[in-house]
N, C-alpha and C positions, 0 to 999 in steps of 0.2 A: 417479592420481586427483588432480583439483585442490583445491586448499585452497578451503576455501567464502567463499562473497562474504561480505564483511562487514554487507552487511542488503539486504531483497530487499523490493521494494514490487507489491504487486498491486491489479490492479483491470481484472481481467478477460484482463490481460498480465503477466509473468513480468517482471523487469528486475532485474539484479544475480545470475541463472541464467541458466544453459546450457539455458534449457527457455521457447522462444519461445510465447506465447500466443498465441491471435487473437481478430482482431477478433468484439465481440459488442454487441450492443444500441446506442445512443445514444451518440453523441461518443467512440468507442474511440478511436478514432486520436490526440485531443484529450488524453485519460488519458494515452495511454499518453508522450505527449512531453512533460505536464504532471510524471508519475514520471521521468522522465529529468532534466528538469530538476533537480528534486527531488534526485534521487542525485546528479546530476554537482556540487554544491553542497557535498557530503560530509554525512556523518552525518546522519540525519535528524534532529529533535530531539525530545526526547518528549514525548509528549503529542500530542493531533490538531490541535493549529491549522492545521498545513498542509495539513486536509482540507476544501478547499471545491472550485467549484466550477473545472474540470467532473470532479472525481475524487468528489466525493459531488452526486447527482444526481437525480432520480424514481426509477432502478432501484437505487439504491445500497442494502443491504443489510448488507453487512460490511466492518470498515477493519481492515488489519493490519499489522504492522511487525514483521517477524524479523529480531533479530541472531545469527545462527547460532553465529557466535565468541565473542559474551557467554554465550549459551545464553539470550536473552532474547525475550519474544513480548509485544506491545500489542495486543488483539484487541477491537473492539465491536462492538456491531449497532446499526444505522439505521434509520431510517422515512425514506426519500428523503434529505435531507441532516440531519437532527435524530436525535440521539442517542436511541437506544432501551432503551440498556441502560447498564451502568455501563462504565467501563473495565478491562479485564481485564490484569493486569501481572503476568507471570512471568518472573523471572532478577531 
């Protein structure tokens, strides 16, 4: 078994797992190198500043940040790129 990645970014694509997503809706491809970016950078920081555009978008609904090794989860909901709900912080 591998040791779990140290935090895992989605948005519609899996990055920092073993478990590849596909492509879906509007600018995947764009997401998914914008997360890459993102990771390859180290640690994300917390909080969502680094959620614009094209990773929050028209279809954009929910933003998440698992640290699996912290046991930590940043979770919101959206209305296209505008916050919908509060920010949700466990660990």
């Amino acid at each position: 078994m591998r040791p779990a990645a140290p935090i895992a970014a989605v948005a519609n694509h899996w990055e920092g797992l073993d478990r590849p997503g596909a492509p879906r809706w509007q600018e995947s491809h764009a997401r998914q190198r914008r997360m890459l970016v993102l990771l390859a950078g180290g640690p994300v920081p917390p909080g969502l500043a680094w959620l614009g555009p094209p990773l929050a978008n028209p279809g954009t609904r929910l933003a998440a940040v698992m640290r699996p090794g912290a046991g930590a989860l940043e979770l919101a909901g959206l209305n296209e790129t505008k916050l919908a709900s509060s920010v949700l912080r466990i660990g």
